[in-house]
FIFI-42638 format. One record per residue (C-alpha): residue in one letter; x, y, z. Coordinates in Angstrom, 2 decimals, always signed. Example, Ala and Ser with C-alpha at 12.3 -4.5 7.8 and 13.67 -1.06 7.14 Angstrom:
BEGIN
A, +12.30, -4.50, +7.80 .
S, +13.67, -1.06, +7.14 .
# end
This chain:
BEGIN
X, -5.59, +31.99, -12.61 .
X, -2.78, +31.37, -10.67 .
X, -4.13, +32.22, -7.74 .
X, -6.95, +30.18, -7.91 .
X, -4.48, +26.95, -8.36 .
X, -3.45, +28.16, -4.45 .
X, -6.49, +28.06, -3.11 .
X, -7.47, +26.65, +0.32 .
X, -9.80, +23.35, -0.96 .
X, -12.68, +22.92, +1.01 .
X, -12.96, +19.40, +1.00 .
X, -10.53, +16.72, -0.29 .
X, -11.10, +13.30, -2.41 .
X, -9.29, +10.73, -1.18 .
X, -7.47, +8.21, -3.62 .
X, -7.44, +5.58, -1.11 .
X, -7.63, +1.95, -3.26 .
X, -10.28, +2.48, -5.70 .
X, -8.09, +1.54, -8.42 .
X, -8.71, -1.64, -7.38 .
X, -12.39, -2.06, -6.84 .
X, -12.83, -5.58, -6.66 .
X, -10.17, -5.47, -3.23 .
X, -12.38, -3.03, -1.42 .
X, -14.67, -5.16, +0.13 .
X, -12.11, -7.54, +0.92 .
X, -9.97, -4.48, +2.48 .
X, -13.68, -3.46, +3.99 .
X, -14.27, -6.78, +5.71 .
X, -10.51, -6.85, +6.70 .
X, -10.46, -3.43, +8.47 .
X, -13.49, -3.37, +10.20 .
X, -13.21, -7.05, +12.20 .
X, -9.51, -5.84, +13.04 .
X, -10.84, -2.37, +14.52 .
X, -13.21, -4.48, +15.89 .
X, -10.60, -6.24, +17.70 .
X, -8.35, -3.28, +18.63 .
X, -11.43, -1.88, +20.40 .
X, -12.14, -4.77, +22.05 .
X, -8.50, -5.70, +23.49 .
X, -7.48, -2.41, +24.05 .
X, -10.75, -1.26, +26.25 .
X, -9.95, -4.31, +28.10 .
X, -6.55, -3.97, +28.65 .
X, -7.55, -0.49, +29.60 .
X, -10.82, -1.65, +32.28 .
X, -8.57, -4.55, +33.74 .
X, -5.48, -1.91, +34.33 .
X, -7.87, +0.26, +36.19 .
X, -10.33, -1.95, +38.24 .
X, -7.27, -5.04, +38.97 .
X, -5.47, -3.19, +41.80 .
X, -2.24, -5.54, +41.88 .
X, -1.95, -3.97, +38.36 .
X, -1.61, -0.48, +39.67 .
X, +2.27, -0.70, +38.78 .
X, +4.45, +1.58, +36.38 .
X, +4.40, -0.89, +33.95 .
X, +0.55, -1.12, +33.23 .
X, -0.13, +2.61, +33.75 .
X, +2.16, +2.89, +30.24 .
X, +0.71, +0.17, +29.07 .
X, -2.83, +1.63, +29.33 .
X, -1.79, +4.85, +28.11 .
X, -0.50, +3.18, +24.91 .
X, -4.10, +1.47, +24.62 .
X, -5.96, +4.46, +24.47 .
X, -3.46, +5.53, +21.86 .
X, -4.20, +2.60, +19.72 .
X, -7.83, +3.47, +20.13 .
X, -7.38, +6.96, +19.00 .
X, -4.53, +6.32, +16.34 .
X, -7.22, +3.55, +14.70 .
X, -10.18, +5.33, +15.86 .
X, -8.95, +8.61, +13.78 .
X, -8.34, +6.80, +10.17 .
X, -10.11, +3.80, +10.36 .
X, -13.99, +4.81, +10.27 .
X, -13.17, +7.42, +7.73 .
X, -11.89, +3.97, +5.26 .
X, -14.66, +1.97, +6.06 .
X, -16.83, +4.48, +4.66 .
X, -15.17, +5.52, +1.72 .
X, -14.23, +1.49, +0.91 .
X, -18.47, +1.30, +0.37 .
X, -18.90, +4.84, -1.06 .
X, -18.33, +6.00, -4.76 .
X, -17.42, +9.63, -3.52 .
X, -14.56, +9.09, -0.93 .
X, -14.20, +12.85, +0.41 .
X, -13.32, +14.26, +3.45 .
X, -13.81, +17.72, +4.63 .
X, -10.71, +20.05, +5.38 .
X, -11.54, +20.26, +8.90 .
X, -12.17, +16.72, +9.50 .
X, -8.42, +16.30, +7.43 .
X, -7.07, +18.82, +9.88 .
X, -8.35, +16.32, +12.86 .
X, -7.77, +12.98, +11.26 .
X, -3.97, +14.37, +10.34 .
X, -3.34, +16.11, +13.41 .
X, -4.65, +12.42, +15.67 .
X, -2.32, +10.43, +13.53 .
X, +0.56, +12.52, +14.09 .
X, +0.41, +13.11, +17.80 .
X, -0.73, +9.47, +18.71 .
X, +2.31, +7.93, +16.79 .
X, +4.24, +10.84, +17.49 .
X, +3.39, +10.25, +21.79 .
X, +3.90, +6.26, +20.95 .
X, +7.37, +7.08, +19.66 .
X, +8.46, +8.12, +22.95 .
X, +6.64, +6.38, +25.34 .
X, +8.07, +2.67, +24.04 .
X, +11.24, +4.82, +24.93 .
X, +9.94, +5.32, +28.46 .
X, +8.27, +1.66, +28.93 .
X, +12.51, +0.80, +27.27 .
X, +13.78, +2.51, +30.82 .
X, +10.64, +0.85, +32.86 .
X, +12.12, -2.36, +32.19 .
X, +16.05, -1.39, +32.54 .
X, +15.53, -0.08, +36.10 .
X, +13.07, -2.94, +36.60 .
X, +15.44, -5.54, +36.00 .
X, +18.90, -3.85, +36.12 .
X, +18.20, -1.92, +39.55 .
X, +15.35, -3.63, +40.73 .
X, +16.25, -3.06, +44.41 .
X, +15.57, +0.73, +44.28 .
X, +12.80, -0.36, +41.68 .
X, +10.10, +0.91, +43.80 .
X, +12.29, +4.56, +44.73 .
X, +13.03, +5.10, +41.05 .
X, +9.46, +4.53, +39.43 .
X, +7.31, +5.89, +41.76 .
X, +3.90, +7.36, +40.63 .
X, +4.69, +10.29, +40.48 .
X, +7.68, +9.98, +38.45 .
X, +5.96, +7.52, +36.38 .
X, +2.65, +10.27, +35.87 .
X, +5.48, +13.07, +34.66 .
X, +7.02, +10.18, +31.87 .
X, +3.76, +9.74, +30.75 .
X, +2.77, +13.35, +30.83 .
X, +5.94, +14.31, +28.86 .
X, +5.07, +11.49, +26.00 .
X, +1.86, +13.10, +25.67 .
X, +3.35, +16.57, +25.28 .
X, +6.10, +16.09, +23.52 .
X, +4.00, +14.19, +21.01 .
X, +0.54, +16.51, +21.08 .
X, +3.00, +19.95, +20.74 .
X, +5.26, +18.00, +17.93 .
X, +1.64, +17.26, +15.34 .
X, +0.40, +20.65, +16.45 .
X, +3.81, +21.71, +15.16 .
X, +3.45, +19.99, +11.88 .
X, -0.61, +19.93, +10.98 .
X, -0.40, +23.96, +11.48 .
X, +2.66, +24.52, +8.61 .
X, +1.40, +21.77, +6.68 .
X, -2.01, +22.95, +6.33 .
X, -0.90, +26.26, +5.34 .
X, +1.48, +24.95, +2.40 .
X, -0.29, +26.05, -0.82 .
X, -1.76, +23.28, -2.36 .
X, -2.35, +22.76, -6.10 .
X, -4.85, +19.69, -5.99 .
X, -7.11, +18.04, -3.66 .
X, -6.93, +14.70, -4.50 .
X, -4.95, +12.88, -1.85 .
X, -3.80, +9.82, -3.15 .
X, -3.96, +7.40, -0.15 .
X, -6.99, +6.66, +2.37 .
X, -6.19, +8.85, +4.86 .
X, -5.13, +12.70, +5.16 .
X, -1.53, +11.34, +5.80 .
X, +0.75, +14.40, +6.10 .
X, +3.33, +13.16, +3.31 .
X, +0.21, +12.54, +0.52 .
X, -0.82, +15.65, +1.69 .
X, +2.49, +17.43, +0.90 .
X, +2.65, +16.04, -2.66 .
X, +0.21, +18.20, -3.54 .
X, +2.25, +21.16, -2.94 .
X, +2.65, +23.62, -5.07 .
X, +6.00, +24.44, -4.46 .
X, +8.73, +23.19, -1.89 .
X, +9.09, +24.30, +1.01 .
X, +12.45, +24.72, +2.80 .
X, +10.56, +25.65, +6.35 .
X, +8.16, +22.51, +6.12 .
X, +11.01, +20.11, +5.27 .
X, +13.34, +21.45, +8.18 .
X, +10.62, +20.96, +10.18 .
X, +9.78, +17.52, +9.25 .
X, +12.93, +16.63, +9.38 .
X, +14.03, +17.53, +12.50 .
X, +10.76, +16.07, +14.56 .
X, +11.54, +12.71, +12.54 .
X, +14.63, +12.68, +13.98 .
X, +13.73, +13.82, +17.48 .
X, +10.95, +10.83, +17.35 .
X, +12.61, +8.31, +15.66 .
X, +16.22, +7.74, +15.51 .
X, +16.79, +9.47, +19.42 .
X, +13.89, +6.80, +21.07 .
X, +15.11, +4.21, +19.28 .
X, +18.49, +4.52, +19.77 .
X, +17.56, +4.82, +23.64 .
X, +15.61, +1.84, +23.52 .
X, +18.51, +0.13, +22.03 .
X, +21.08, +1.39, +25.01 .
X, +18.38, +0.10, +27.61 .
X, +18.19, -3.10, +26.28 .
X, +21.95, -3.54, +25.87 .
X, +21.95, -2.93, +29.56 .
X, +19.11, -5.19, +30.38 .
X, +20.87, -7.91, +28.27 .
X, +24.04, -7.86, +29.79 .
X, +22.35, -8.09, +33.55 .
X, +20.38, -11.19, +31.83 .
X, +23.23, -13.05, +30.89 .
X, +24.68, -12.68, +34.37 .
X, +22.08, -14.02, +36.24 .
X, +23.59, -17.52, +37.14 .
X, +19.75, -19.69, +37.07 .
X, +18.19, -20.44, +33.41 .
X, +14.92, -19.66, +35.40 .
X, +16.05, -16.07, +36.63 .
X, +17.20, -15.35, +33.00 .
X, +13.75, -16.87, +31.76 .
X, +11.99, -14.37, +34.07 .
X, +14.01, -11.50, +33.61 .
X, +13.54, -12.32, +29.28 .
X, +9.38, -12.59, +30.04 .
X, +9.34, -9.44, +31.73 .
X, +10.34, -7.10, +28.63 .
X, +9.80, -9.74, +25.86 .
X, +6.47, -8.11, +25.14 .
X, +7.84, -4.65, +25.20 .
X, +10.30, -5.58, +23.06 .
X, +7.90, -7.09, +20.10 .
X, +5.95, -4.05, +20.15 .
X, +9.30, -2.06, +19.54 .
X, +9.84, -4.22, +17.02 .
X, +6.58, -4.37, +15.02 .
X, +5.65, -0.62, +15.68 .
X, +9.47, +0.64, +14.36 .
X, +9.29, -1.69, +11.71 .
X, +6.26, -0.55, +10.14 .
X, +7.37, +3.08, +11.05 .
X, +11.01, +3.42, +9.72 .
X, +9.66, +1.15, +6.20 .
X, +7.08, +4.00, +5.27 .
X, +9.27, +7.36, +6.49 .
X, +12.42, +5.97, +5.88 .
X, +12.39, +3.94, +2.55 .
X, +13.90, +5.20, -0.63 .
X, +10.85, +6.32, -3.33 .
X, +10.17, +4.51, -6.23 .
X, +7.22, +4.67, -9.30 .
X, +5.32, +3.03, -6.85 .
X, +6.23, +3.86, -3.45 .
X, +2.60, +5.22, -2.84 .
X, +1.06, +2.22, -3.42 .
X, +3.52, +0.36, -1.30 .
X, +2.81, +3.13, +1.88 .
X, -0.85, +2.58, +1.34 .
X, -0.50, -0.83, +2.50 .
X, +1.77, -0.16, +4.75 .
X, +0.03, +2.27, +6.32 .
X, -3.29, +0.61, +6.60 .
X, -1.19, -2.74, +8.08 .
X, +0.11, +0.23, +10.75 .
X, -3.09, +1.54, +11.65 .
X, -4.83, -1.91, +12.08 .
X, -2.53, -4.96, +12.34 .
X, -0.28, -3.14, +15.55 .
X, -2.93, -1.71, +17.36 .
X, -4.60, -4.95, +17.13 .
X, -2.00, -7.00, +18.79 .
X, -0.42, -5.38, +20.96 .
X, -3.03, -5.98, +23.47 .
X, -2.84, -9.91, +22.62 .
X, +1.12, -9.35, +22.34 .
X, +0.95, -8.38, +26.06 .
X, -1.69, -11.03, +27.46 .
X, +0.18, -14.01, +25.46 .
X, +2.83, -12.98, +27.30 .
X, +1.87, -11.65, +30.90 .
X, +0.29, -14.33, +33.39 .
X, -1.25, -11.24, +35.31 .
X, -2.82, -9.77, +32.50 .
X, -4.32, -13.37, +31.83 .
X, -5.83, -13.40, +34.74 .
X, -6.94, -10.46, +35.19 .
X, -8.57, -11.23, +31.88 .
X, -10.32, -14.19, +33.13 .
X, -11.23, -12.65, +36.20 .
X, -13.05, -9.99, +33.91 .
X, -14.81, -12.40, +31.95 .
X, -15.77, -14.14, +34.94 .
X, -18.30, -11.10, +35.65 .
X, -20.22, -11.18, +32.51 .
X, -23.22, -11.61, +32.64 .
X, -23.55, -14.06, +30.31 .
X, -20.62, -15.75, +31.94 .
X, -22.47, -16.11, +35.05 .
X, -25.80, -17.07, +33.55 .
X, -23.71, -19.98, +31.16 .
X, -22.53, -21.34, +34.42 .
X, -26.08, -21.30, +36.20 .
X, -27.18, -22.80, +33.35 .
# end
């Protein structure tokens, strides 16, 4: 009997928010016009960073690569909630879990330490911008990004593969998404490897790029405030202010659900959380950057200028 308690599930039912049935379609409506949106302002962040050739620069080839993360972090969760918000059986397969956990891992995972990496664009950028150009060259700037994906991609493979071979005694996840943590509640018993493991690639992506990001921008501050001209110092600020929001709203939401003491309803609380994560960040940091950037503006424009119905509106 025992051993049937241990048993590999074949499919899972996910919790999600069906104890509150009259939210869903409010949560339905709410989640699909803001994936709507990621799509749309990431793919053009993405098109514009490609076909604009003044944007060929260090900065937007990170900034791309942390668009099509957006699109995969939201594109890996997000579909799989819409459905279940307007279904009465919200399952998932265990090989579509496998996917949907192993996406969510390495795209925040790879996000963890390329913010890091976009921290030391904008230190040499400012701090040393006369050997700018030397420093970040493509090349250089190809291996960062390759690394982020790596060290991100090899970090969930890491994880998914132990975690999926924990013996479970249940398969109802209680949240919307096979989120590793839910996952592990279900566990039978503890398990010393899984939480050494977890442990040490939370550290490894969270404290260590953070606290990097912090020494950059203690650097980039303190060349700031030297600058002599309000409008230098104005500049120099506009040139990582973006970066720096996205630090702040993407390690925000990420410390307050792995990093928060539990409580009787801590699940509940990292449901919203976690559905804030996967919509609400990808969502703006594409406007976060174009807000900010007057080349990204109008490159934007320029973009929209080649509609179709752009051109016919102004025939018209």
């Amino acid at each position: 009997m025992e051993g049937e308690n241990v048993t590999i599930w074949n499919f899972f039912f996910l919790e999600g928010f069906s104890r509150y049935p009259k939210l869903e379609i409010v949560l339905f409506v709410f989640s699909f016009v803001m994936y709507l949106i990621t799509l749309l302002g990431n793919s053009s962040l993405i098109l514009i960073t490609i076909t604009e050739s003044h944007l060929h620069t260090p900065m937007y080839l990170f900034l791309g690569n942390l668009s099509f993360m957006d699109i995969c972090y939201t594109s890996a969760s997000i579909p799989t909630l819409l459905v279940n918000l307007l279904s009465s059986e919200k399952t998932i397969r265990f090989p579509g879990c496998a996917v949907q956990m192993y996406l969510s891992l390495a795209m925040g995972s790879t996000e963890c330490v390329l913010l890091a990496v976009m921290a030391y664009d904008r230190y040499v950028a400012i701090c040393n911008p006369l050997r700018y150009a030397v420093i970040m060259n493509r090349q250089v700037c190809v291996q960062m990004a390759s690394a982020s994906w790596v060290t991100g991609c090899l970090t969930a493979l890491l994880e998914t593969t132990f975690a999926l071979q924990v013996p479970l005694c249940g398969n109802l996840i209680d949240h919307f998404t096979c989120e590793i943590l839910a996952v592990l509640k279900l566990a039978c018993t503890s398990s010393l490897l899984m939480d050494m493991i977890m442990l040490v690639v939370s550290v490894l992506l969270l404290p260590i790029p953070m606290l990097l990001i912090c020494i950059s921008y203690v650097f980039i501050l303190s060349t700031i405030l030297r600058i002599s001209s309000a409008d230098g110092r104005s500049k120099a600020f506009s040139t990582c202010g973006a970066h720096l929001t996205v630090v702040i709203l993407y390690y925000g939401a990420a410390l307050s659900m792995y990093l928060k003491p539990s409580s009787s309803n801590s699940q509940e609380i990292d449901k919203i959380i976690s559905l804030l994560y996967g919509v609400l960040t990808p969502m703006l940091n594409p406007i976060i950057y174009s807000l900010r950037n007057k080349e990204v503006k109008d490159a934007v424009k320029k973009l929209l200028g080649k509609m179709p119905f752009h051109q016919t509106h102004e025939n018209l």
